[in-house]
PDB file with one MODEL, atoms N, CA, C and O in Angstrom:
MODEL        1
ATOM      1  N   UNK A   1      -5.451 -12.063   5.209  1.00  0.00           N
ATOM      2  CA  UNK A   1      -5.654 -10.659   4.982  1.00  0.00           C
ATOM      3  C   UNK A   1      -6.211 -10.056   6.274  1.00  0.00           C
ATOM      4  O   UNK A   1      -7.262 -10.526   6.711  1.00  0.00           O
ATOM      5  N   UNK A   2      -5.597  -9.046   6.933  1.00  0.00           N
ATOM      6  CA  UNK A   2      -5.809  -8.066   7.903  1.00  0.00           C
ATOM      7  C   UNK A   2      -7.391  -7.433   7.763  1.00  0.00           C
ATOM      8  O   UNK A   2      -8.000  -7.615   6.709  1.00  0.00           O
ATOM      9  N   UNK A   3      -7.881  -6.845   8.641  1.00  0.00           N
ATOM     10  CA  UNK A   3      -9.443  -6.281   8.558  1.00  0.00           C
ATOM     11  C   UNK A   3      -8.728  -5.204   8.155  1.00  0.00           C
ATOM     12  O   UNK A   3      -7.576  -5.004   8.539  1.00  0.00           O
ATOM     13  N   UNK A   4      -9.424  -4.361   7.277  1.00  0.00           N
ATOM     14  CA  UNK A   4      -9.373  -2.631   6.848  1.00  0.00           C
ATOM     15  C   UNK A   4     -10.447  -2.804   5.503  1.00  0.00           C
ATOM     16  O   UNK A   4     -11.385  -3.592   5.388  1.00  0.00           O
ATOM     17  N   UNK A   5      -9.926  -1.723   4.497  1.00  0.00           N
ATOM     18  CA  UNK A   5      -9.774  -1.078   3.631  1.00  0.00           C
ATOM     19  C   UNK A   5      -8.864  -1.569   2.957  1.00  0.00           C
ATOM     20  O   UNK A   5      -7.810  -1.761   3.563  1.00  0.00           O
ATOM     21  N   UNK A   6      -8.927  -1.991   1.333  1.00  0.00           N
ATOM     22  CA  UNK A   6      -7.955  -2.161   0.636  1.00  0.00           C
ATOM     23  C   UNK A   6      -8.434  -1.451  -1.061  1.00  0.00           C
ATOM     24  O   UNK A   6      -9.521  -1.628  -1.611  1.00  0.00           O
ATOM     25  N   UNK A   7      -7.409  -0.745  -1.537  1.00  0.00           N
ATOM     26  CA  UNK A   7      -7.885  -0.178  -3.088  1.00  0.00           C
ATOM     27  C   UNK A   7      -6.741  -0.783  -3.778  1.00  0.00           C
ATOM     28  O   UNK A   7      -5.600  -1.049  -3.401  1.00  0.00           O
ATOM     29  N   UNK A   8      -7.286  -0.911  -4.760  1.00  0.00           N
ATOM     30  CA  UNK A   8      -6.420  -1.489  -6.049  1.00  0.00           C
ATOM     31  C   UNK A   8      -6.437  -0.424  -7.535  1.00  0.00           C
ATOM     32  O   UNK A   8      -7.239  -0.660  -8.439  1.00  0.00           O
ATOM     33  N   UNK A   9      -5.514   0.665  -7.612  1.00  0.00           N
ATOM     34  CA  UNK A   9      -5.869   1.224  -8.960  1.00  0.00           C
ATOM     35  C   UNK A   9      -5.578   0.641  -9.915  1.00  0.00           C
ATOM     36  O   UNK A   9      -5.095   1.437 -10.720  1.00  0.00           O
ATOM     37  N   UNK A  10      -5.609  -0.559 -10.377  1.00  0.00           N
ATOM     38  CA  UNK A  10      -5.211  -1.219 -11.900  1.00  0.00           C
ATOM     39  C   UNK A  10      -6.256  -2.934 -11.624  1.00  0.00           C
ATOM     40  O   UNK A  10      -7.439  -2.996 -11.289  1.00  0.00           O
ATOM     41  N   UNK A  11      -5.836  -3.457 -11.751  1.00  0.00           N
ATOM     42  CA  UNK A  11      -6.636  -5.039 -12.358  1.00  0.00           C
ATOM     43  C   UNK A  11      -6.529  -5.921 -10.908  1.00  0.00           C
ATOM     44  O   UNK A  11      -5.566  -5.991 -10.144  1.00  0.00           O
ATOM     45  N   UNK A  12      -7.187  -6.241 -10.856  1.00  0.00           N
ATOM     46  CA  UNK A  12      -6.983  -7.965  -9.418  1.00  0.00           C
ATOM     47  C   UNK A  12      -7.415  -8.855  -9.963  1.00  0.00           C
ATOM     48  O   UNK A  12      -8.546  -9.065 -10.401  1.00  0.00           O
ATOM     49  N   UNK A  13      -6.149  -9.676  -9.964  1.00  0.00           N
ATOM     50  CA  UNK A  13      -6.449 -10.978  -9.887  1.00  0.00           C
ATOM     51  C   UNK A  13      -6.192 -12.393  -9.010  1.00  0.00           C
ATOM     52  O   UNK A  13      -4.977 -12.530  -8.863  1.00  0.00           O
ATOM     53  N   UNK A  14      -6.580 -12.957  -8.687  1.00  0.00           N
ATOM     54  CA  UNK A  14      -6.164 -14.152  -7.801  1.00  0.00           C
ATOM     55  C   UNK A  14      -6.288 -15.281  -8.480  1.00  0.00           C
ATOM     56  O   UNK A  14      -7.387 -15.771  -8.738  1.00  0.00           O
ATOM     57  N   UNK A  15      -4.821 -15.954  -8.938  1.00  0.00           N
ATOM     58  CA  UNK A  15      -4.620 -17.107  -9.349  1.00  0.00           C
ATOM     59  C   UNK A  15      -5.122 -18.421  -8.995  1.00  0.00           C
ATOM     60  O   UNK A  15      -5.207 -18.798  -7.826  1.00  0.00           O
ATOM     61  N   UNK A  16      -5.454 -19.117  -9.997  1.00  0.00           N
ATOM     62  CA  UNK A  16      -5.913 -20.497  -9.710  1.00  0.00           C
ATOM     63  C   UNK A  16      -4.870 -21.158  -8.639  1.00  0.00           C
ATOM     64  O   UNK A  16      -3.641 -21.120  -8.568  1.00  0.00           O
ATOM     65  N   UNK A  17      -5.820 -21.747  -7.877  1.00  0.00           N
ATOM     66  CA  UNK A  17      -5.815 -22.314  -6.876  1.00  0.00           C
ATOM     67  C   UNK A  17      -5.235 -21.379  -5.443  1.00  0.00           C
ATOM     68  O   UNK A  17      -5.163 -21.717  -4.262  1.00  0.00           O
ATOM     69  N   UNK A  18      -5.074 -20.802  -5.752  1.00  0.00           N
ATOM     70  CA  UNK A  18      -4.770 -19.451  -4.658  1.00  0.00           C
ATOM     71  C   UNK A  18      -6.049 -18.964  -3.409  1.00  0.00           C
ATOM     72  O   UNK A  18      -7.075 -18.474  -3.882  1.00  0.00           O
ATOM     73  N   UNK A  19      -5.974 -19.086  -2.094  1.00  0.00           N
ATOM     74  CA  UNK A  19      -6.955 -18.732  -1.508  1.00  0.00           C
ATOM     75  C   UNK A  19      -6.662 -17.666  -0.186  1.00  0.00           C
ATOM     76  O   UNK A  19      -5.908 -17.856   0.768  1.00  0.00           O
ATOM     77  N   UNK A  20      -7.498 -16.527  -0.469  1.00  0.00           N
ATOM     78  CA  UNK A  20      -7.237 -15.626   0.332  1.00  0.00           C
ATOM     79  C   UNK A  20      -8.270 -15.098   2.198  1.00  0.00           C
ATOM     80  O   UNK A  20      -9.152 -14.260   2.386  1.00  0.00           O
ATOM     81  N   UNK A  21      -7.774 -15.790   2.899  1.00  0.00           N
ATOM     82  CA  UNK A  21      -8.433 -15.684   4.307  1.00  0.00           C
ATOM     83  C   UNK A  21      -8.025 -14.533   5.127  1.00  0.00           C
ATOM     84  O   UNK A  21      -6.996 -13.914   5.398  1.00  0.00           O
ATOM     85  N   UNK A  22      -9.613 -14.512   5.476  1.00  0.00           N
ATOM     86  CA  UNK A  22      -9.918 -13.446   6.393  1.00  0.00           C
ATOM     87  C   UNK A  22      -9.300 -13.353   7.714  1.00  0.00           C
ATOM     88  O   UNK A  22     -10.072 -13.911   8.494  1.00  0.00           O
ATOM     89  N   UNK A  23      -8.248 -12.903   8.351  1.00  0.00           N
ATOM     90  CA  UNK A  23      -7.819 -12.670   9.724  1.00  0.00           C
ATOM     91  C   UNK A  23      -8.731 -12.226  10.617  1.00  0.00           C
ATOM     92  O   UNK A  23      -9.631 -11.412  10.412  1.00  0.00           O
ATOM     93  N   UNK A  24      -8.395 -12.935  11.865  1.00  0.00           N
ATOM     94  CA  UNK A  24      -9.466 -12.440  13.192  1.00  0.00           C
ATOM     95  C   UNK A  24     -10.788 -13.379  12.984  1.00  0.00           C
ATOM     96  O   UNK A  24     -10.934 -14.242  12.118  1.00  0.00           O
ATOM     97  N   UNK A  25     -11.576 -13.047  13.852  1.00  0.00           N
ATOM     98  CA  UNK A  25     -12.968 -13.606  14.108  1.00  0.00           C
ATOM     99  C   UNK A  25     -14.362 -13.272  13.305  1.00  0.00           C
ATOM    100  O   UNK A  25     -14.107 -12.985  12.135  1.00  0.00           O
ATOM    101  N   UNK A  26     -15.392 -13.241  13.527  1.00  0.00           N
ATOM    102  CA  UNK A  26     -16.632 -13.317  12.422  1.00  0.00           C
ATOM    103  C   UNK A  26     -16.609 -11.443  12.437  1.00  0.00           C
ATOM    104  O   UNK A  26     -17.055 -10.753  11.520  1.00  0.00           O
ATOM    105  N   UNK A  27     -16.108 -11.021  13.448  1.00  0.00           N
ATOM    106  CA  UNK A  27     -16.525  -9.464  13.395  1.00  0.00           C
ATOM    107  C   UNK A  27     -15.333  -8.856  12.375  1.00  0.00           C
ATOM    108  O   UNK A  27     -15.391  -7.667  12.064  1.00  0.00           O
ATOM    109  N   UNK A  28     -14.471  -9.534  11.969  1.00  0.00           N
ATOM    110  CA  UNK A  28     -13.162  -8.832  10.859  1.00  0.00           C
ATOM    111  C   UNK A  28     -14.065  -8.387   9.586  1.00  0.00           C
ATOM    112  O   UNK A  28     -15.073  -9.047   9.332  1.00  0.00           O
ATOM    113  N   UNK A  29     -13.859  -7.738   9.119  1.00  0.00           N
ATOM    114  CA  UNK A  29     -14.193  -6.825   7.868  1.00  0.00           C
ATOM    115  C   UNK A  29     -13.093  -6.358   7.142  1.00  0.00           C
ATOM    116  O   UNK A  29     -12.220  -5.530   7.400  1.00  0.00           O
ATOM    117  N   UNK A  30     -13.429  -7.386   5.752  1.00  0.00           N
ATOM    118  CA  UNK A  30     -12.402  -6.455   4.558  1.00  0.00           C
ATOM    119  C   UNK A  30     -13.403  -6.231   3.514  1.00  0.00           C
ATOM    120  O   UNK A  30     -14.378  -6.856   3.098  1.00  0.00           O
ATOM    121  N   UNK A  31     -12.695  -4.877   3.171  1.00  0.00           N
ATOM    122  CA  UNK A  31     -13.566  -4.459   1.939  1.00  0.00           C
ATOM    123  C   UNK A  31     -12.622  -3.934   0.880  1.00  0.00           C
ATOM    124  O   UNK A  31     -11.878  -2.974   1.082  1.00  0.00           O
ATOM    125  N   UNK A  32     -12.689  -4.653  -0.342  1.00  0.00           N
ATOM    126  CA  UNK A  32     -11.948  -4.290  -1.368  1.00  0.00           C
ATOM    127  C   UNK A  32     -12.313  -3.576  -2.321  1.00  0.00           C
ATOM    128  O   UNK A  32     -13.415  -3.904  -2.760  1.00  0.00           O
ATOM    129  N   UNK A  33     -11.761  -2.602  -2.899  1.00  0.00           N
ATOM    130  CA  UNK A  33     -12.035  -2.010  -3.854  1.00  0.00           C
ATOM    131  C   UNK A  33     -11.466  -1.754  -5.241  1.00  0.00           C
ATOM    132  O   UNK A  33     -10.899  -0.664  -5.172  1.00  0.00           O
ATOM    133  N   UNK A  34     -11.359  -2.229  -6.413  1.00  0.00           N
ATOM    134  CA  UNK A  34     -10.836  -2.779  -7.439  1.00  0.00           C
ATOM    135  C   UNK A  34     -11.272  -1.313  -8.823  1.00  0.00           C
ATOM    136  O   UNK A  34     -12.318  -1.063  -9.420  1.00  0.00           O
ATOM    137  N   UNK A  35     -10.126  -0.770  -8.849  1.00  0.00           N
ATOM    138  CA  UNK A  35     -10.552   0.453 -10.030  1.00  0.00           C
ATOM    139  C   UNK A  35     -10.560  -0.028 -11.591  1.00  0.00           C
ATOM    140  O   UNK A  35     -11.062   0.804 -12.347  1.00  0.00           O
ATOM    141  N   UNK A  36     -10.078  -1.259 -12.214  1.00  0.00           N
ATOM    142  CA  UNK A  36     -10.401  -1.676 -13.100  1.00  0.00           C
ATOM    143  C   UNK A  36     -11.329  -3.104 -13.227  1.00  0.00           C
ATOM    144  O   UNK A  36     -12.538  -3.000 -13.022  1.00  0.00           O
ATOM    145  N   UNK A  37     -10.886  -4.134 -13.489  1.00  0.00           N
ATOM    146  CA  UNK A  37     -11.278  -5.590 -13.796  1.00  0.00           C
ATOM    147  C   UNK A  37     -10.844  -7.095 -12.630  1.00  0.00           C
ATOM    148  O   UNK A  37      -9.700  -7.542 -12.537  1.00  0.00           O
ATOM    149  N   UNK A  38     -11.761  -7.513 -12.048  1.00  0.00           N
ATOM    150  CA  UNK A  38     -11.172  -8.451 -11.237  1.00  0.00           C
ATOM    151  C   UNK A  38     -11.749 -10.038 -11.927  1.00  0.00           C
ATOM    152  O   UNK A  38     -12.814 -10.411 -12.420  1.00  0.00           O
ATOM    153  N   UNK A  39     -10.170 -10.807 -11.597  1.00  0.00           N
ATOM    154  CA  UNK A  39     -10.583 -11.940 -11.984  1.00  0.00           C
ATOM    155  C   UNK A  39     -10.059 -12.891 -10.682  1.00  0.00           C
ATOM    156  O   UNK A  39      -9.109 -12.685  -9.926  1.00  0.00           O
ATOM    157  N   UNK A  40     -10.851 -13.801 -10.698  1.00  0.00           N
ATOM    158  CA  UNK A  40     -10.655 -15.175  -9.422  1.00  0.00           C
ATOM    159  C   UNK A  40     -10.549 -16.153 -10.403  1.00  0.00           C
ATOM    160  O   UNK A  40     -11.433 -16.318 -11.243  1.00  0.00           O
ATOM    161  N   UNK A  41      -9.197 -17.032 -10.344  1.00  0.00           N
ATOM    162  CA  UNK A  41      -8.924 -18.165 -11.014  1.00  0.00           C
ATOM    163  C   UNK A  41      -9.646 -19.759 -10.745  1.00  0.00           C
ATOM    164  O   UNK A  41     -10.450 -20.152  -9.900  1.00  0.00           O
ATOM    165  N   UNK A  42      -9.137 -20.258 -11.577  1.00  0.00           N
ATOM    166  CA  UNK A  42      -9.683 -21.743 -11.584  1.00  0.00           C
ATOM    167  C   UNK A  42      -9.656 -22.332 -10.133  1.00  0.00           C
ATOM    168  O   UNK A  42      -8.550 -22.791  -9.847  1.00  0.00           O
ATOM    169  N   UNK A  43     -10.369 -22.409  -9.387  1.00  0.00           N
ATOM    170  CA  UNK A  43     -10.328 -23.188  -7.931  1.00  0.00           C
ATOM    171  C   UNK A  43      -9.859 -21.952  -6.675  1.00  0.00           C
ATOM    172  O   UNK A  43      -9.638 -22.381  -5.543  1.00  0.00           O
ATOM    173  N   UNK A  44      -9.753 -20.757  -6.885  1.00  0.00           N
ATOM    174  CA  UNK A  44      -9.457 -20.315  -6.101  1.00  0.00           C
ATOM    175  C   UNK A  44     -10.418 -19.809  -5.125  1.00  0.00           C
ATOM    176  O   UNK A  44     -11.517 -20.351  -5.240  1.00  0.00           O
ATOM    177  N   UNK A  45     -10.322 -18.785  -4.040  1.00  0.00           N
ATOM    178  CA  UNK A  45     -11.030 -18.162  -3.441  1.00  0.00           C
ATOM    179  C   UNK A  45     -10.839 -16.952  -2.445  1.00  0.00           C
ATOM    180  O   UNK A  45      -9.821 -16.285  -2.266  1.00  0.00           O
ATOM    181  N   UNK A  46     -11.822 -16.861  -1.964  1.00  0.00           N
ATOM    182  CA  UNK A  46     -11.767 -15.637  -0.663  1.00  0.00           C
ATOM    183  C   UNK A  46     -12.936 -15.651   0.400  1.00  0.00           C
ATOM    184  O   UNK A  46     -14.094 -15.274   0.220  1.00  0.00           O
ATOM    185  N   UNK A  47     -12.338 -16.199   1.612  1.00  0.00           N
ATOM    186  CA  UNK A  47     -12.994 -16.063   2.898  1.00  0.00           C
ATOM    187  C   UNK A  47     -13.970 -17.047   2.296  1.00  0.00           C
ATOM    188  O   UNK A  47     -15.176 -16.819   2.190  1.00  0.00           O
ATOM    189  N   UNK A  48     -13.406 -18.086   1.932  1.00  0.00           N
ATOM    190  CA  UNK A  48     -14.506 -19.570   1.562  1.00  0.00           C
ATOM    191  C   UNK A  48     -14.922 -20.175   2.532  1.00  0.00           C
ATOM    192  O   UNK A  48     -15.719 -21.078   2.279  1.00  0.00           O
ATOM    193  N   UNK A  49     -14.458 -19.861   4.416  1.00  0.00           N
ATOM    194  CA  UNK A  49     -15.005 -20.432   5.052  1.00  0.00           C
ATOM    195  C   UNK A  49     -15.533 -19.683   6.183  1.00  0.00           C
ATOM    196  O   UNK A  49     -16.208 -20.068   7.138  1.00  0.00           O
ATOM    197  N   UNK A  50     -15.072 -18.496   5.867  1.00  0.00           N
ATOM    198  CA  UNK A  50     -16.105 -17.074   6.404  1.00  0.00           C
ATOM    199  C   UNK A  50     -17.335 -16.902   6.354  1.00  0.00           C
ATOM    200  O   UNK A  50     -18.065 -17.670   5.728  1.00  0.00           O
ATOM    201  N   UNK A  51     -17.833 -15.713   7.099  1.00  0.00           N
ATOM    202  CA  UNK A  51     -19.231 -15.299   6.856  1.00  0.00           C
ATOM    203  C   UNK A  51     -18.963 -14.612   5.825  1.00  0.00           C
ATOM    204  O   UNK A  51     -17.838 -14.279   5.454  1.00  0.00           O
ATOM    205  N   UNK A  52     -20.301 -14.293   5.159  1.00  0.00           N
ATOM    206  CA  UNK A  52     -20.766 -13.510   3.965  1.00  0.00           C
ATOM    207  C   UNK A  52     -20.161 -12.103   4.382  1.00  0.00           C
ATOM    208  O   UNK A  52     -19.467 -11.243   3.839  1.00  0.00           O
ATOM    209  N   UNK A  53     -20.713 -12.278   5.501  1.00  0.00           N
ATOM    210  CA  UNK A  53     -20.571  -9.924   6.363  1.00  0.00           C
ATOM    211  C   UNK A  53     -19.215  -9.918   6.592  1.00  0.00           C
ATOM    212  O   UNK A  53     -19.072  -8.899   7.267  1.00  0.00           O
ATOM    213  N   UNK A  54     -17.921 -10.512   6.428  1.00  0.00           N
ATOM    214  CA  UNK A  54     -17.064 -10.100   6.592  1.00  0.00           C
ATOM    215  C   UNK A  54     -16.078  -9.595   5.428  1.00  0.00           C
ATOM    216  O   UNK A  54     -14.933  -9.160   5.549  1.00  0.00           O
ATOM    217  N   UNK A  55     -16.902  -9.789   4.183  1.00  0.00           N
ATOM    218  CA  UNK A  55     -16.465  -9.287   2.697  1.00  0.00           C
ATOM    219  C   UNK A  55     -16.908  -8.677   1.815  1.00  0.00           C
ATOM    220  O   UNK A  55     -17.598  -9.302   1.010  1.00  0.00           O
ATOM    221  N   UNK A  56     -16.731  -7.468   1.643  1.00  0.00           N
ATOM    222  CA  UNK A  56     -16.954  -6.606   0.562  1.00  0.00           C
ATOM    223  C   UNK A  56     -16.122  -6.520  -0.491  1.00  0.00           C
ATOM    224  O   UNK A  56     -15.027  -6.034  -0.208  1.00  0.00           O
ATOM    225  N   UNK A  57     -16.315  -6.893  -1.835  1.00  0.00           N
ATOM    226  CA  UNK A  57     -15.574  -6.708  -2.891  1.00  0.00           C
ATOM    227  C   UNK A  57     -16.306  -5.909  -3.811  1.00  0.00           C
ATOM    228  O   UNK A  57     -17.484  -6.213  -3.994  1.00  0.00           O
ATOM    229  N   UNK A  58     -15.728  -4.751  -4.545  1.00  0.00           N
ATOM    230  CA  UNK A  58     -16.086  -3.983  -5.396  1.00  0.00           C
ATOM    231  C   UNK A  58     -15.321  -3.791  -6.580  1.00  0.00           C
ATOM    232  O   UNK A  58     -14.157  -3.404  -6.677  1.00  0.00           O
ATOM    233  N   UNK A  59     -16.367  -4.207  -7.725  1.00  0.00           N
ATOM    234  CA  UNK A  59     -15.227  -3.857  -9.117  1.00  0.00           C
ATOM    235  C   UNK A  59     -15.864  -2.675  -9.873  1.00  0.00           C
ATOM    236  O   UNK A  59     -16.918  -2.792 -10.497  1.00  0.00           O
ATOM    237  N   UNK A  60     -15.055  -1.357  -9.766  1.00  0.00           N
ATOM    238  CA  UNK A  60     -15.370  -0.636 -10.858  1.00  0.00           C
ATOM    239  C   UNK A  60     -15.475  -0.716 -12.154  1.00  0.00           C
ATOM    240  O   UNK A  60     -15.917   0.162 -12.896  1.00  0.00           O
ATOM    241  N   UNK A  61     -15.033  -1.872 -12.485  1.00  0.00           N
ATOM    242  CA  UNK A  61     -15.023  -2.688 -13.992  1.00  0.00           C
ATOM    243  C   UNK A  61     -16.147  -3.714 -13.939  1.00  0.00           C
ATOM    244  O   UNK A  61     -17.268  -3.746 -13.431  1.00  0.00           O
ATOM    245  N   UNK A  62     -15.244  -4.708 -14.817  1.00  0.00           N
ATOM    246  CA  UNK A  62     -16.033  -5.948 -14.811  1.00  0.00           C
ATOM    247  C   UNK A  62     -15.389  -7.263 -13.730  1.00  0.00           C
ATOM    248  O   UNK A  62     -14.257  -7.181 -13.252  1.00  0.00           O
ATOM    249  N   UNK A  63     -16.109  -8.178 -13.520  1.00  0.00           N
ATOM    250  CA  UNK A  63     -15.559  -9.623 -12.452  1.00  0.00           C
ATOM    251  C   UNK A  63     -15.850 -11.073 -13.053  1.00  0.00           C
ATOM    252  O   UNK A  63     -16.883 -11.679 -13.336  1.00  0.00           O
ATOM    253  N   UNK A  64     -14.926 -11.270 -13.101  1.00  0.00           N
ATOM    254  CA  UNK A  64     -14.667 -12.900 -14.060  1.00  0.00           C
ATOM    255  C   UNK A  64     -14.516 -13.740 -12.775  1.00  0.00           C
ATOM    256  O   UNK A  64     -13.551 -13.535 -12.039  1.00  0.00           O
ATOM    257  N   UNK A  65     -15.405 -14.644 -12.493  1.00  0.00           N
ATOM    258  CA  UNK A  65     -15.077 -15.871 -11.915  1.00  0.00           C
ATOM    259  C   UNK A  65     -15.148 -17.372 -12.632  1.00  0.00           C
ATOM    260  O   UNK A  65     -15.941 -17.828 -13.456  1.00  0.00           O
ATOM    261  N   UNK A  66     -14.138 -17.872 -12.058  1.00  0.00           N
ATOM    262  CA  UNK A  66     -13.716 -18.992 -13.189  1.00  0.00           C
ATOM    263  C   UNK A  66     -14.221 -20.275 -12.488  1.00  0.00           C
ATOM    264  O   UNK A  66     -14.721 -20.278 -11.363  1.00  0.00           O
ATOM    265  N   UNK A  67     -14.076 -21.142 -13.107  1.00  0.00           N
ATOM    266  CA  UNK A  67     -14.683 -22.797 -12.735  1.00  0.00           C
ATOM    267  C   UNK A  67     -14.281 -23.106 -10.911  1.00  0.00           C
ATOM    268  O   UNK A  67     -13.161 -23.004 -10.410  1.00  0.00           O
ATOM    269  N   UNK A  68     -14.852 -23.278 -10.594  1.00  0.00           N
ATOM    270  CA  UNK A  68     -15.117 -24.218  -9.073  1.00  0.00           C
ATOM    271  C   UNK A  68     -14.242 -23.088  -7.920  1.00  0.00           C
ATOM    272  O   UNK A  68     -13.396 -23.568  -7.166  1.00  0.00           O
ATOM    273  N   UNK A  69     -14.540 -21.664  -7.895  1.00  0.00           N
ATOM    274  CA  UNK A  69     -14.511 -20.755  -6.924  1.00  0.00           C
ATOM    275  C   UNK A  69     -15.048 -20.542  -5.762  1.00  0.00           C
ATOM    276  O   UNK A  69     -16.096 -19.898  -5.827  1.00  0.00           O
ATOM    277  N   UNK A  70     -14.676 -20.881  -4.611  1.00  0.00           N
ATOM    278  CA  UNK A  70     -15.463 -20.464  -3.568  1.00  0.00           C
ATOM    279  C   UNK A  70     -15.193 -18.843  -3.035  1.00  0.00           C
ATOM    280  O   UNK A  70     -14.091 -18.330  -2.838  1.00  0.00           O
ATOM    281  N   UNK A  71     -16.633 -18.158  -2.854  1.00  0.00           N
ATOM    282  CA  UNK A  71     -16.291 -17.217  -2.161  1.00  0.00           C
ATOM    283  C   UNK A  71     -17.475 -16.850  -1.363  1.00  0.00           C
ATOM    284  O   UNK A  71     -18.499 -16.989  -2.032  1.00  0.00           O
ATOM    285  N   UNK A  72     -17.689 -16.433  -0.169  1.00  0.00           N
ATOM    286  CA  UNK A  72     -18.129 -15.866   1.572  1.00  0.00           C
ATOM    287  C   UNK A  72     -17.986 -14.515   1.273  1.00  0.00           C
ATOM    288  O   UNK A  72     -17.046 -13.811   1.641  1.00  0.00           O
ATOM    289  N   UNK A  73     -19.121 -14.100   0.467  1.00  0.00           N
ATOM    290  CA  UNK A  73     -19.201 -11.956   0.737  1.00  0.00           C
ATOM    291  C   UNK A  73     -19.989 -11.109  -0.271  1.00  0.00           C
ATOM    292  O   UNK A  73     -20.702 -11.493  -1.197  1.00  0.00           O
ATOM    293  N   UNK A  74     -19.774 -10.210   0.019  1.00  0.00           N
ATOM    294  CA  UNK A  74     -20.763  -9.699  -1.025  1.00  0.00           C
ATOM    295  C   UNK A  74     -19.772  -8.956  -2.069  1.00  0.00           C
ATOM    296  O   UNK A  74     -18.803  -8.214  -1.900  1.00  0.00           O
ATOM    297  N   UNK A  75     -20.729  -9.708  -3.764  1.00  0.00           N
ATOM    298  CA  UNK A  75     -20.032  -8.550  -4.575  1.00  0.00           C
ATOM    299  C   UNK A  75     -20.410  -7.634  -5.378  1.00  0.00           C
ATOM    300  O   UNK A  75     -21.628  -7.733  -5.522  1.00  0.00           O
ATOM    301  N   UNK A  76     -19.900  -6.623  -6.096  1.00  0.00           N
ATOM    302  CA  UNK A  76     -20.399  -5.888  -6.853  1.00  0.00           C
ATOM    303  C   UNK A  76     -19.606  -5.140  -8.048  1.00  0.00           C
ATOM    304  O   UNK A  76     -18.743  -4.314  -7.752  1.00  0.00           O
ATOM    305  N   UNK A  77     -19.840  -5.370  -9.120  1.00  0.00           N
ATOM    306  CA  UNK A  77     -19.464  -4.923 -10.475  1.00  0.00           C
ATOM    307  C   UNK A  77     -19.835  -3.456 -10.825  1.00  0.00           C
ATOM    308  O   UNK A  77     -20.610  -3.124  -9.929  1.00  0.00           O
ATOM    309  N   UNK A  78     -19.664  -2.349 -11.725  1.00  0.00           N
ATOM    310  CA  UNK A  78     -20.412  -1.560 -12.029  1.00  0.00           C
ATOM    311  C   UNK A  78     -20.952  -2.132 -13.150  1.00  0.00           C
ATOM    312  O   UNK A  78     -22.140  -1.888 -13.360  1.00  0.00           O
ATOM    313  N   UNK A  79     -20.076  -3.178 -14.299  1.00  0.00           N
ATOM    314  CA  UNK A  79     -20.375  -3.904 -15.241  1.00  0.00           C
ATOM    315  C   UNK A  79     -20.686  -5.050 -15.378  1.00  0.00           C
ATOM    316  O   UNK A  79     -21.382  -5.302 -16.362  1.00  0.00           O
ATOM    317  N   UNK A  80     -20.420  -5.829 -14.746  1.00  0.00           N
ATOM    318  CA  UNK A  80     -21.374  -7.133 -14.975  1.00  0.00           C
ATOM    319  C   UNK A  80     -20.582  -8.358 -14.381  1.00  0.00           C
ATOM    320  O   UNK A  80     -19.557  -8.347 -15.063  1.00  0.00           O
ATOM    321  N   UNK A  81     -20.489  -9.261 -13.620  1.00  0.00           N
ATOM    322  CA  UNK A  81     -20.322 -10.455 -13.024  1.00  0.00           C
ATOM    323  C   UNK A  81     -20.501 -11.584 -14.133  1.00  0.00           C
ATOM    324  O   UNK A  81     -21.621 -11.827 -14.583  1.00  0.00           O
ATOM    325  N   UNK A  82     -19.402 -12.244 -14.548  1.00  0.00           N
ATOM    326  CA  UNK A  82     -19.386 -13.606 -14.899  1.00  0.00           C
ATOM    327  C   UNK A  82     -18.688 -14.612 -14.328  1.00  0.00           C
ATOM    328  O   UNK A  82     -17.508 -14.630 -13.980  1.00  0.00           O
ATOM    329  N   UNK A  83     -19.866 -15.794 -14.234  1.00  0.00           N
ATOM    330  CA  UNK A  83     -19.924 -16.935 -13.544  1.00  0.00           C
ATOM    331  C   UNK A  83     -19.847 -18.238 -14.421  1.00  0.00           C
ATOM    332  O   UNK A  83     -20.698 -18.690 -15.188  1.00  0.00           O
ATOM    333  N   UNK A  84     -18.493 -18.763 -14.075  1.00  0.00           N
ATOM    334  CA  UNK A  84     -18.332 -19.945 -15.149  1.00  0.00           C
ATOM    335  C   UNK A  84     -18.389 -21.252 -14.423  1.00  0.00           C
ATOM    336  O   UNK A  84     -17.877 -21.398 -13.313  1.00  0.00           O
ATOM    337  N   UNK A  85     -18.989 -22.153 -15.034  1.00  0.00           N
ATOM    338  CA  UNK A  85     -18.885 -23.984 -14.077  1.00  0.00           C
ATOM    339  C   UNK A  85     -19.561 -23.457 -12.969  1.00  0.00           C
ATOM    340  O   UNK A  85     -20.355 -22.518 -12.921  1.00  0.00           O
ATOM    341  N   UNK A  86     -19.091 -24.272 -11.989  1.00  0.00           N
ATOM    342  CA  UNK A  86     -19.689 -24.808 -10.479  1.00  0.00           C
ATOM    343  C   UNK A  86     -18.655 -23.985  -9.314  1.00  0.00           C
ATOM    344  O   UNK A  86     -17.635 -24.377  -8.747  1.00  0.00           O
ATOM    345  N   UNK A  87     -19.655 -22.241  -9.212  1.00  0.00           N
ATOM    346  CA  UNK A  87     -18.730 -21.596  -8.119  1.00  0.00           C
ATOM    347  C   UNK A  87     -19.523 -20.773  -7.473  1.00  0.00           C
ATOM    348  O   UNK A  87     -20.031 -19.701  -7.801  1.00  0.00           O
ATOM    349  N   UNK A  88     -19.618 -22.128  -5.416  1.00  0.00           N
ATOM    350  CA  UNK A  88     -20.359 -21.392  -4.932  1.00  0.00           C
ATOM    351  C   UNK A  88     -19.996 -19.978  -4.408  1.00  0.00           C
ATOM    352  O   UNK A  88     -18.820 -19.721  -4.155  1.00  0.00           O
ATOM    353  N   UNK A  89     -20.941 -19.085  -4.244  1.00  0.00           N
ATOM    354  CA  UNK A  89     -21.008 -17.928  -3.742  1.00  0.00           C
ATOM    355  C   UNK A  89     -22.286 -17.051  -2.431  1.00  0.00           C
ATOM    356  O   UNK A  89     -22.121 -15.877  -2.099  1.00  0.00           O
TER     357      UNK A  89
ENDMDL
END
């Protein structure tokens, strides 16, 4: 994934085992923005071997993370974050 800005008006999800990396160096910045519900599947991730500061994820909904997820960033729900099994963050 390219550094910018990204909006999503409907649902995100990223399928199990699916992993999504940050392009460029520690200074790349993506910040996502999610207008309904985001879910991260069984084993998947984002910028799992990134810094934290190079990810912003935002759910105007709710955020389902599923068993053994890695993810590098900061997130934020307006509704509430669930964390299932063993997924560092």
């Amino acid at each position: 994934m390219t550094p910018g800005d990204y909006y999503f008006n409907d649902t995100f999800t990223n399928d199990s085992q699916k992993n999504i990396i940050i392009a460029g160096g520690n200074s790349s910045v993506v910040r996502i923005f999610v207008k309904k519900d985001v879910t991260f599947g069984y084993a998947s991730g984002i910028n799992a071997n990134g810094s934290a500061n190079q990810l912003l994820f935002y759910a105007n909904k709710s955020m389902d993370i599923k068993e053994e997820v890695n993810i590098s960033g900061f997130l934020y729900s307006k509704k509430k974050i669930s964390l299932l099994g063993t997924s560092p963050i």
